[in-house]
Every structure is written in C-alpha cells, then in structure tokens.
C-alpha positions in Angstrom: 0.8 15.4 11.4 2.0 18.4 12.5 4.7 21.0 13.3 7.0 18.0 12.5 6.0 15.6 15.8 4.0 12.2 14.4 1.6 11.0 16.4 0.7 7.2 16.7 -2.7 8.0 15.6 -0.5 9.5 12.5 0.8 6.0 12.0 -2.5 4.0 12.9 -4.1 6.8 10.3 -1.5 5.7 7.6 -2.1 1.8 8.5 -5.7 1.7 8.0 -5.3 4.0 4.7 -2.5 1.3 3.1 -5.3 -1.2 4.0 -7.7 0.3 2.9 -5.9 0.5 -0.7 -4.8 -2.7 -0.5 -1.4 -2.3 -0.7 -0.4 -3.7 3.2 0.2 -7.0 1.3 2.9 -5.7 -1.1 4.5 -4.0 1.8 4.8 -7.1 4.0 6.8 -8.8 0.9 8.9 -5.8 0.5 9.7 -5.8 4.0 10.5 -9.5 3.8 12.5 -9.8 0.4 16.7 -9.2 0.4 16.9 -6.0 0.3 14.4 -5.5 3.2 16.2 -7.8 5.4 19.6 -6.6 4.8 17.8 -3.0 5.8 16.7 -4.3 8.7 19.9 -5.5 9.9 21.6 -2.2 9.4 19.5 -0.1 11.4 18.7 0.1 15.0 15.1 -0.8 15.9 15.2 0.5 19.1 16.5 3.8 18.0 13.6 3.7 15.2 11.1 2.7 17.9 12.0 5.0 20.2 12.0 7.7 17.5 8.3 6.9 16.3 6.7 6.3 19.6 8.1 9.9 20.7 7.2 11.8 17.5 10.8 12.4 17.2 10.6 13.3 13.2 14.3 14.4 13.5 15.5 11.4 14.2 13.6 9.5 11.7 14.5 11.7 9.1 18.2 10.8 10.4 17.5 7.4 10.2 15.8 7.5 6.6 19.0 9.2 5.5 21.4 6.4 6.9 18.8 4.0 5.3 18.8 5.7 1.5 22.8 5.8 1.1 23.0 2.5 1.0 22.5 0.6 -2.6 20.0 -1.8 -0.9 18.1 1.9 0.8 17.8 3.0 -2.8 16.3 0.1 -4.3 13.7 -0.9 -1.7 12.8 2.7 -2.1 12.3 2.4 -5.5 10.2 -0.9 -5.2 8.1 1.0 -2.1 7.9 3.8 -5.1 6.5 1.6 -7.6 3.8 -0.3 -4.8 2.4 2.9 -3.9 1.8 3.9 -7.2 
C-alpha cells in the first residue's frame, strides 16, 4: 500500500497472509457472532464496497471511525485484537 490508495492486490495480499496464518477461520466467526452482525447492519456496504474497490482510504478510515464509536465497534475490535495476536 501506498501513498494512502489500497489496491485489491493489497487486500488479495492480506487474504492469502490471514490464510496462510490460519487465522481466516477465527475471522469468519467474528464476522458472524452478535457483535459482527449488529456491525454489519449499521454500516453501508455499498459505501464500504465502493470505498475499497476505489482505494478510497479516506473513506474507509471514515467508515472505521463510525464503526469504533459504537460499544459493539469497540468490542469486535478488541476480539479481532486478540485473533491476530
């Protein structure tokens, strides 16, 4: 990545890594528990699509934001902390 634009090799980069580390598992149950769910009825997955397929780190970083100031936000990113570790 660079000068703040992510590239879909970025995120296909990232994929295979996660894979590779055996963690893509951990991240599917994450995305599928409460607090994952409830996240993903707050935000806008068009706007997020849109936003990764165009590089637009901006307005992920925006999104992110929205995303962490909500008590669910904080705790799935405290159990995504803990996965990755």
């Amino acid at each position: 990545m660079s000068c703040g634009v992510i590239t879909v090799n970025d995120f296909e980069k990232l994929g295979r890594e996660l894979q590779r580390q055996g963690k893509t598992e951990k991240l599917k149950s994450l995305a599928e528990s409460e607090e994952g769910r409830a996240i993903g009825r707050m935000v806008d997955a068009e706007a997020v699509q849109k936003a990764a397929k165009s590089g637009d780190a901006e307005a992920l970083k925006s999104i992110l934001s929205q995303v962490l100031s909500t008590s669910e936000g904080r705790r799935l990113a405290e159990s995504l902390k803990k996965a990755m570790e």
